[in-house]
TIZA-536581 format. One record per residue (C-alpha): x, y, z. Coordinates in pm, whole numbers, padded with zeros to 5 digits, always signed. Example, Ala and Ser with C-alpha at 12.3 -4.5 7.8 and 13.67 -1.06 7.14 Angstrom:
+01230-00450+00780
+01367-00106+00714
//
This chain:
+00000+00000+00000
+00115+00350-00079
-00062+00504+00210
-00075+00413+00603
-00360+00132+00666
-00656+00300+00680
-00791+00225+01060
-01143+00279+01239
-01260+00321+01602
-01455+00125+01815
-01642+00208+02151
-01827-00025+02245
-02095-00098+02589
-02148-00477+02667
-02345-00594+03018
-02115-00688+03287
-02118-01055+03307
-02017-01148+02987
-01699-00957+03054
-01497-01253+03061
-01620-01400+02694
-01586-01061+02584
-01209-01051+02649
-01119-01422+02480
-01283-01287+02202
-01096-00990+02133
-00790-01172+02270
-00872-01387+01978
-00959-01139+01691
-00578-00957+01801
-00664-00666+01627
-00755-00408+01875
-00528-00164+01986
-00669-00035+02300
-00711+00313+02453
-00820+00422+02789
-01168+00521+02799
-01070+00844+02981
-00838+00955+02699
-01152+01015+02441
-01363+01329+02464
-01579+01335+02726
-01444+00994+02851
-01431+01108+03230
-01753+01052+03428
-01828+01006+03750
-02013+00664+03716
-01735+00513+03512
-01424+00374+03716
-01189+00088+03612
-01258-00247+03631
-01067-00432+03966
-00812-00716+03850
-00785-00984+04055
-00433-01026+03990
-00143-00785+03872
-00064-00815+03520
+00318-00724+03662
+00328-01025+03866
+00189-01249+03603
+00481-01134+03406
+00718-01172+03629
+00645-01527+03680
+00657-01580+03288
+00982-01448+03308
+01133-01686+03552
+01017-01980+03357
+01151-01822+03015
+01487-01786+03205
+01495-02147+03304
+01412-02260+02983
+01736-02052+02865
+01938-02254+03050
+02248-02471+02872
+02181-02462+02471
+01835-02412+02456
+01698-02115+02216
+01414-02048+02499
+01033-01949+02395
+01024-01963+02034
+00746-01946+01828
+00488-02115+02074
+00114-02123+01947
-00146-02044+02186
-00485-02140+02236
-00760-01948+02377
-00963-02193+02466
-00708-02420+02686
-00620-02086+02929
-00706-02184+03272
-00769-01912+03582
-00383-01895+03711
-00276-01966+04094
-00004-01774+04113
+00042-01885+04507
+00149-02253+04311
+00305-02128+04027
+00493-01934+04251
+00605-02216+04486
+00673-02481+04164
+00906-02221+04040
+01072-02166+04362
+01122-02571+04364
+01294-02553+04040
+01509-02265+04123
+01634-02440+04425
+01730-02755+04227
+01904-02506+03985
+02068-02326+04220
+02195-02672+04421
+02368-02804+04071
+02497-02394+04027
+02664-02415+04371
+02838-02762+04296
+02937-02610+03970
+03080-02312+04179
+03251-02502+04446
+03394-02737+04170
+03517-02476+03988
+03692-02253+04302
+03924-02642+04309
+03991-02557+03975
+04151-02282+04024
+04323-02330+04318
+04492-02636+04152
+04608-02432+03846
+04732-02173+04111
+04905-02438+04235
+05028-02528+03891
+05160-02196+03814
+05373-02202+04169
+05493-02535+04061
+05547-02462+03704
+05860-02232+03849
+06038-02463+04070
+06372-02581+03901
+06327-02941+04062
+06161-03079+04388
+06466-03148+04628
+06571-02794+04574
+06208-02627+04628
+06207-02879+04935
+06508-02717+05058
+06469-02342+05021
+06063-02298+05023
+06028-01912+04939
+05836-01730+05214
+05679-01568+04924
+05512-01875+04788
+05189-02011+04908
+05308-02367+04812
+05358-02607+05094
+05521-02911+04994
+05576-03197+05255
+05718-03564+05215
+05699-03844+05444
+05571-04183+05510
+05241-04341+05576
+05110-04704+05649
+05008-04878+05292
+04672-05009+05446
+04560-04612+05500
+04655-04493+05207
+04306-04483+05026
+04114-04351+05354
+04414-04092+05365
+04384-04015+04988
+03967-03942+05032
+04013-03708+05327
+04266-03516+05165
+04044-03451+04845
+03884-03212+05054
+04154-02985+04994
+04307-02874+04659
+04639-03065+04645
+04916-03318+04447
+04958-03689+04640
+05237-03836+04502
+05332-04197+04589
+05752-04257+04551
+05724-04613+04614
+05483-04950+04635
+05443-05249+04722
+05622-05170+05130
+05489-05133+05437
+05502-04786+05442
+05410-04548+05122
+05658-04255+05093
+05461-04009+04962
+05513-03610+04863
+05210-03382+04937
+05185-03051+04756
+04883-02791+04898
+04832-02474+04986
+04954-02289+05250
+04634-02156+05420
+04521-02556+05395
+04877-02646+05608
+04678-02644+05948
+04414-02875+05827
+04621-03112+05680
+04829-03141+05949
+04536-03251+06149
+04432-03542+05840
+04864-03654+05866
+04830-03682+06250
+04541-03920+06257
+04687-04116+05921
+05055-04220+06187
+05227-03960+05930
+05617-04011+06012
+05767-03660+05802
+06113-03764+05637
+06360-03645+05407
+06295-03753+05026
+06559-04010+04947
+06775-03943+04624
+06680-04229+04455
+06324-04148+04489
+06331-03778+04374
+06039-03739+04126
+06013-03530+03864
+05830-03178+03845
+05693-03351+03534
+05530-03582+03735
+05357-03362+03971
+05254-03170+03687
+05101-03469+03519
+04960-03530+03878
+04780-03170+03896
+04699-03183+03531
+04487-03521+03600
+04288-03351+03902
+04205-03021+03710
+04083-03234+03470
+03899-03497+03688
+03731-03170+03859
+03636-03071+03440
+03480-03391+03436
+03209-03344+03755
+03145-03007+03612
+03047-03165+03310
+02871-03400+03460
+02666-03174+03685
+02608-02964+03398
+02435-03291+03222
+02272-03394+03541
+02079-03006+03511
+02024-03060+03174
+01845-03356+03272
+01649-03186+03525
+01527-02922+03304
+01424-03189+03002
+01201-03322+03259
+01052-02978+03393
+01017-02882+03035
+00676-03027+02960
+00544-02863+03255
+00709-02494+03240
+00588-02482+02869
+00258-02560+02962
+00281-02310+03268
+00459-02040+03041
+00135-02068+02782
-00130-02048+03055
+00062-01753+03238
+00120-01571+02922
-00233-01584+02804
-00370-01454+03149
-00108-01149+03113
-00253-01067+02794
-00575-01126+02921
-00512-00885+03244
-00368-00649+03022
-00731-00619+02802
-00948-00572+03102
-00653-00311+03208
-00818-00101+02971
-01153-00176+03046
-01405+00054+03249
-01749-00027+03420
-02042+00135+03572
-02286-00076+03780
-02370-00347+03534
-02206-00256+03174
-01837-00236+03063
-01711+00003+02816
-01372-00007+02611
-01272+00180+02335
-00964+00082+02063
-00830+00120+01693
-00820-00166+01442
-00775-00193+01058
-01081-00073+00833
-01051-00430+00712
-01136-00592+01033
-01396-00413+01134
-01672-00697+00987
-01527-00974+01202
-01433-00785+01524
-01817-00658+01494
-01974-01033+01452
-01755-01174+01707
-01858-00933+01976
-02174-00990+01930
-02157-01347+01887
-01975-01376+02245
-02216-01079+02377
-02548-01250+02245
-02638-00944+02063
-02649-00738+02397
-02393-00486+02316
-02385-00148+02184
-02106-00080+01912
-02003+00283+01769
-01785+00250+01476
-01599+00627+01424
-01378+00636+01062
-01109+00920+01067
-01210+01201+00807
-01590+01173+00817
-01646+01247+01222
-01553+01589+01258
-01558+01641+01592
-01368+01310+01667
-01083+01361+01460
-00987+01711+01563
-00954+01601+01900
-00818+01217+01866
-00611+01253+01519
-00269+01221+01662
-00366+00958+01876
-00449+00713+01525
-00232+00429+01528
+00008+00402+01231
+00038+00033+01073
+00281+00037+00786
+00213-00326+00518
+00421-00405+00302
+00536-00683+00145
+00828-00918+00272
+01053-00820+00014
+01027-00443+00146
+01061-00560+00495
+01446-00441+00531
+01288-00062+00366
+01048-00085+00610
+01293-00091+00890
+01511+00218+00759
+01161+00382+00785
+01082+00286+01152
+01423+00357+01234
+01366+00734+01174
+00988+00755+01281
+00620+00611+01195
+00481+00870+00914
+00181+01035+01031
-00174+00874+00970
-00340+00920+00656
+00011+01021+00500
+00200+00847+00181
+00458+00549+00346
+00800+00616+00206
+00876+00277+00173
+00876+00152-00163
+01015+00463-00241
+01285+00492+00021
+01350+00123-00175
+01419+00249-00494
+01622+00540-00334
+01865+00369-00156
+01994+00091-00381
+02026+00338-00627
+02247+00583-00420
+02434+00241-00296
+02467+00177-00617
+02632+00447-00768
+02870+00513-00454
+02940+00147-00485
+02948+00035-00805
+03123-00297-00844
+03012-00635-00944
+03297-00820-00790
+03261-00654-00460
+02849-00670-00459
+02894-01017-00476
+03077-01050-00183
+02832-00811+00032
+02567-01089-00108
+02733-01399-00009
+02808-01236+00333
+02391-01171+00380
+02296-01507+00289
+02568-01687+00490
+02475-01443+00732
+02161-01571+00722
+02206-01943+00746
+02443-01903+01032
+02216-01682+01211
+01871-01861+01159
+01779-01802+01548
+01883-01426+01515
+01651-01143+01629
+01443-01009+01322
+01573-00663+01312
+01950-00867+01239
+01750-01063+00975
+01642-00750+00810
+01957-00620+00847
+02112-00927+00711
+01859-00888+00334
+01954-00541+00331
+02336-00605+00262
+02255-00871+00014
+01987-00630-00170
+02255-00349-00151
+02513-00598-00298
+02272-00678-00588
+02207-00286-00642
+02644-00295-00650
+02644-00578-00903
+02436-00394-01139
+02584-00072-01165
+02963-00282-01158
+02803-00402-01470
+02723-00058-01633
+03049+00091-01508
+03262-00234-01615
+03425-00299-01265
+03503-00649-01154
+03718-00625-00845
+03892-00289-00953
+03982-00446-01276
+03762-00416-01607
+03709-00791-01677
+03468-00747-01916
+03362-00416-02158
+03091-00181-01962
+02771-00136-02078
+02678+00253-01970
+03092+00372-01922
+03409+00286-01760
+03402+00485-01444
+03806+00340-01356
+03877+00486-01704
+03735+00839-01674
+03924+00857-01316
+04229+00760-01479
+04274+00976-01733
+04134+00711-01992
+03878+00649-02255
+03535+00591-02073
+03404+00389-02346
+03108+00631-02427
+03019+00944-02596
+02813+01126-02342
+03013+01033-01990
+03368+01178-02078
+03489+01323-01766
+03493+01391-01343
+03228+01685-01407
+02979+01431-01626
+02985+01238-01318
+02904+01473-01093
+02635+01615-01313
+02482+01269-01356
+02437+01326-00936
+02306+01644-00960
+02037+01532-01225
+01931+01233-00945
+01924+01472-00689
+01686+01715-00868
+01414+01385-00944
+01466+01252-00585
+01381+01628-00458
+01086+01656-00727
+00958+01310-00592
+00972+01474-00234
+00787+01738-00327
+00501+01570-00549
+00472+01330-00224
+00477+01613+00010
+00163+01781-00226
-00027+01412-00249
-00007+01403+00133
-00131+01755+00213
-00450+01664-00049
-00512+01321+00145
-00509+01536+00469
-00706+01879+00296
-00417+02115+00438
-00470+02334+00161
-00284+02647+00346
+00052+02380+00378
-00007+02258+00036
+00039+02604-00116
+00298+02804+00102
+00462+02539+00292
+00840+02546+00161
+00782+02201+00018
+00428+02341-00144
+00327+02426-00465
+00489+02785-00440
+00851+02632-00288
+00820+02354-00516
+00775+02613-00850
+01072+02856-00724
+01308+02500-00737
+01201+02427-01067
+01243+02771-01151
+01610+02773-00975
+01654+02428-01157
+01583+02574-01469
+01814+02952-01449
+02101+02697-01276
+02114+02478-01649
+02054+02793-01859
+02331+02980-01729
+02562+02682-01738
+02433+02617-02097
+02567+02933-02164
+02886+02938-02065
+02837+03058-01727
+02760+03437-01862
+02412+03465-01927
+02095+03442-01701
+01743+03431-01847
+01537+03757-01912
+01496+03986-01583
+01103+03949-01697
+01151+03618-01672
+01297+03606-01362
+01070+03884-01200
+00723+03691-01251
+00918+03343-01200
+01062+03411-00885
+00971+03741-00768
+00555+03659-00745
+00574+03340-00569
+00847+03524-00329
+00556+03792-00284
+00292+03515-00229
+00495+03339+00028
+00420+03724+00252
+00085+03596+00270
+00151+03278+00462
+00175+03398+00807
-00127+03643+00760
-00373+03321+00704
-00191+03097+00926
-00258+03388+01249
-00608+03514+01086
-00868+03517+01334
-00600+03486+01634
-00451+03787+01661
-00530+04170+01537
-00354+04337+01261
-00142+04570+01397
+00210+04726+01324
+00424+04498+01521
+00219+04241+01406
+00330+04335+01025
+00684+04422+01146
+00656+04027+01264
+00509+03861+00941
+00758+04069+00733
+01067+03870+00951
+00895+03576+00936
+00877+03640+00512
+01257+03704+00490
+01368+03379+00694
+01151+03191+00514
+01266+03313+00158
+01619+03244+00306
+01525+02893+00371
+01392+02797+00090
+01675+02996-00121
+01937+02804+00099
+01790+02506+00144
+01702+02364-00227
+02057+02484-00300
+02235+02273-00002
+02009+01973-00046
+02072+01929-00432
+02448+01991-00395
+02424+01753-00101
+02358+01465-00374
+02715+01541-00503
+02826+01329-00218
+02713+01051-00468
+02971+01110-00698
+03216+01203-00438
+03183+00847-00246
+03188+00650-00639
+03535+00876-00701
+03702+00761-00375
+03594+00437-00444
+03704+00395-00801
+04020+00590-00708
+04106+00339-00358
+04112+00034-00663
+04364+00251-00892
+04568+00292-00566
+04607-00025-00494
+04632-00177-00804
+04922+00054-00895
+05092-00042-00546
+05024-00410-00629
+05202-00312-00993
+05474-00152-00790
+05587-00509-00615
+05640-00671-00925
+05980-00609-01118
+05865-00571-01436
+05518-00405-01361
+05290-00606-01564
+05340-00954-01423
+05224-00972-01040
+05388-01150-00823
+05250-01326-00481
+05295-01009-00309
+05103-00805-00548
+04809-01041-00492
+04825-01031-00126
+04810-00629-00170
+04544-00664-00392
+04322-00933-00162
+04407-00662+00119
+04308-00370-00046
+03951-00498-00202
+03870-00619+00153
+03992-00257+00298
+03746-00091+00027
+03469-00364+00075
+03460-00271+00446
+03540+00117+00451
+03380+00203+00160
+03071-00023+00192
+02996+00115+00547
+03045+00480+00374
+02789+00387+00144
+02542+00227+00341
+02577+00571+00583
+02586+00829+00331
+02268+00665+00150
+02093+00688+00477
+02171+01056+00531
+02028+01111+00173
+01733+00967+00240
+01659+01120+00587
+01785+01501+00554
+01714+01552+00183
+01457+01294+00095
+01188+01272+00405
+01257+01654+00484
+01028+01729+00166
+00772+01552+00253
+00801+01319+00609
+00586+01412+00886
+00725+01176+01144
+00473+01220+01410
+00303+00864+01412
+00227+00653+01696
+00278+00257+01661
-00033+00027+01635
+00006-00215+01904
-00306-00442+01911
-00292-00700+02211
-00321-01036+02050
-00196-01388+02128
+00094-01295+01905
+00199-01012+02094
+00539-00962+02190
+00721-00753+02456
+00966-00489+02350
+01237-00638+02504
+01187-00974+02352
//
């Protein structure tokens, strides 16, 4: 559609106790986009008050929340794409929902704190490795312990028999149990820990008949060995915290049944909670008032009275035809911008600036054409759009699960690399390098000095007059756009004198047209002053009267009150004067962006030309500058591009013509989603 959706308003009265079907139903239908009834003309009254909720909407949510953040846990994507059905919600209990959750929080919480404790070993052994990583060999570090370290390292000898009772107490404690010898009566061992540990361990040696002795030569071991020894419990520690990660895992496969279940019922009572929010009542009737599409009007009326039985009053208002309504509610119209998939990524460069106004032309086809073009032109190689597709589509297979916005994001660089591979093919670029003859002219040629391949594009000014001819249509589009939307609205005082009216819109064709005659003409000859007096000089005049009928009727005509309109007149000739001026030279950043990128390719290729001893054969070095420099452009000038195209679009485009002063339409529905989601 070229215009906003065209929406309606509903108020409607139904009895009291069929409240509750009332709210499935347009739970259901998802198309209303609610407003307080105390926000409409004449909506306050003393016998209309909200309706009570039973329970918070807030606390609902927060409850959804927790289980969505469960169901995050490990690997797992979390809520995704979930259907729901009306007719399987159930009145919530939060008091058990609450208490379930706080059961399976606990659980999580008792495999998070083995996880912790698990890891804190881990890192004291690999402290420990560090420390032991520096010692030149163990007699030595036995002999002259630094008072520095927080190693303690201790041999001696204990019975064979307590050996594995010793060895389980002693896991309590991150440490290195070496056994010298076995097969005798007593084990030498040597016992690496910590410092802060020594007391402790002291206490486990004393009960385990620990006799302390020096390390015989013969049995010296190797710092290799205790290092193998410390590597083995760091990664026997690994393994538990794997295996308490699997064991949750586990745990939340079994809960998942149940929380999805939970999660569905909980989110359809928020939504539910968050209709009747905007529900009032008197004694025995509820009222509630929204916007939907034109287009849904038909069903949202049958199904209301379907789930009413016919009792219900419905008043349908349509924007444009009630007076009264629309001069005080017209800003509050919710803005719904369709288009189709392919224009979804447009769509988004749109939102990201504002919501046009209701009623008004949406930019986005337009903005479409606009910005691949401009891309384009700044960007014009087939070799490198190529790339900037292949990077959107495997963009998009790696990123499947990606937010939407990155999706759109993701079709925008591959459409912008398919607007680059078609003017590559006009200018003849393939990688920097003319592979293959162009078909409009050879932009690397005209930048270098050479032949261009074409009659009518010769040099650097052609170029930028090429710019300056798309700058004048994209302005002229602005300004037939701007004129279409002040008709669809009937602002006839903004359609004539506004700076993008009728009369601003004639003195740019007029400066259009004295700009190409006295270029014609060798920069020495303007048209006739008669010309230029009724031209420019009578819409100039007109534009006086502007103020006059904006104020008539609000304020008396007197001298300071002409003294005022006369300012007003000069500022707003200077505007218009300056403005057309700076936003059609502004399109010469068009040309200027194609130059530098034409002219990065030359640079590079002549460097690449520069590592090879003859100059025409390249050698491995000239393609590694040549690799390097396309992906330099590709990134730098691509991003330039994608900015400066933007910028085009938003200052000198949308200021013709945008009125961003829209407000979203947000109809609660099953499908609804949270902003932060």
């Amino acid at each position: 559609m070229i215009f906003t959706t065209p929406m309606v308003h509903l108020t409607a009265v139904v009895l009291d106790h069929d409240s509750d079907k009332i709210t499935k139903e347009l739970l259901n239908q998802g198309v209303l986009d609610f407003i307080k009834v105390s926000e409409i003309k004449d909506g306050s009254d003393s016998r209309i008050h909200p309706l009570s909720l039973e329970i918070s909407e807030g606390r609902i949510k927060e409850s959804r929340k927790r289980i969505e953040s469960f169901l995050r846990l490990g690997e797992r994507p979390g809520i995704r794409d979930i259907s729901l059905d009306i007719s399987a919600m159930t009145k919530v209990k939060l008091e058990d929902i609450e208490k379930k959750l706080d059961e399976v929080a606990d659980t999580i919480e008792g495999f998070r704190a083995k996880q912790r404790e698990q890891q804190q070993e881990i890192l004291k052994l690999e402290d420990i490795r560090r420390q032991m990583d520096m010692f030149g060999n163990i007699r030595e570090s036995l002999s002259s312990q630094s008072s520095y370290s927080f190693l303690s390292v201790k041999t001696g000898t204990i019975p064979a028999e307590q050996i594995p009772e010793f060895s389980r107490k002693l896991k309590k404690y991150p440490s290195v149990q070496l056994e010298l010898k076995k097969n005798q009566e007593r084990i030498p061992l040597l016992i690496v820990s910590l410092k802060r540990d020594d007391k402790s361990i002291q206490d486990i040696l004393g009960r385990f008949s620990w006799v302390p002795g020096e390390m015989p030569e013969q049995m010296s071991p190797q710092k290799t060995d205790v290092l193998e020894n410390l590597d083995a419990a760091i990664a026997d520690f690994r393994g538990k915290q794997e295996q308490v990660a699997q064991e949750l895992n586990l745990y939340i496969e079994g809960q998942e049944p149940e929380l999805h279940r939970q999660w569905q019922n909980l989110r359809m009572n928020e939504l539910y909670q968050r209709i009747q929010s905007y529900f009032s009542r008197t004694s025995r009737t509820i009222l509630f008032t929204g916007w939907l599409p034109k287009k849904s009007q038909p069903d949202v009326d049958r199904a209301i009275r379907q789930a009413s039985g016919n009792a219900c009053y419905m008043e349908w208002h349509i924007p444009g035809k009630d007076a009264v309504f629309v001069q005080n509610q017209e800003k509050a119209i919710p803005v719904s911008l369709k288009n189709p998939r392919a224009l979804q990524p447009f769509q988004l460069l749109v939102e990201n600036y504002s919501l046009p106004e209701y009623g008004t032309i949406d930019p986005t086809p337009f903005v479409a054409v606009a910005y691949l073009s401009m891309f384009g032109l700044m960007f014009g190689d087939a070799g490198h759009g190529t790339v900037l597709v292949l990077l959107g589509f495997l963009g998009g297979l790696l990123m499947k699960k990606a937010k939407p916005g990155i999706k759109k994001l993701l079709q925008l660089i591959m459409y912008c690399g398919g607007a680059s591979i078609i003017t590559g093919i006009l200018f003849g670029s393939y990688f920097g390098r003319p592979l293959f003859p162009p078909v409009w002219f050879n932009y690397h040629g005209i930048i270098a000095g050479h032949s261009s391949g074409s009659r009518n594009i010769t040099s650097i000014y052609d170029i930028l007059e090429i710019t300056i001819y798309f700058g004048i249509g994209v302005i002229g589009l602005g300004l037939i756009l701007n004129w279409i939307n002040c008709i669809a609205r009937k602002r006839w005082l903004q359609l004539i004198f506004d700076k993008a009216g009728i009369l601003g819109g004639w003195i740019f064709g007029v400066g259009v047209y004295t700009a190409f005659y006295f270029v014609q003409r060798n920069y020495k000859q303007l048209p006739p002053l008669t010309f230029l007096a009724l031209a420019v000089g009578l819409p100039c005049l007109a534009l006086f009267l502007k103020a006059p009928l904006h104020n008539r009727g609000k304020e008396d005509l007197t001298v300071f009150s002409l003294l005022n309109y006369f300012m007003e007149w000069i500022v707003e000739l200077l505007e218009v004067f300056s403005g057309y001026l700076a936003n059609t030279l502004s399109f010469m950043r068009v040309a200027g962006l194609g130059i530098a990128h034409v002219s990065l390719m030359i640079a590079f290729d002549q460097i690449a030309r520069m590592m090879s001893p003859g100059g025409d054969e390249f050698t491995f070095t000239s393609y590694i500058i040549l690799v390097l420099g396309n992906v330099l452009v590709i990134a730098l000038e691509g991003l330039s591009a994608g900015i400066q195209s933007l910028r085009l679009n938003y200052y000198e485009f949308f200021s013709k013509y945008f009125s961003g002063t829209g407000k979203a339409y947000a109809p609660v529905s099953l499908k609804s989603r949270d902003q932060e989601e």
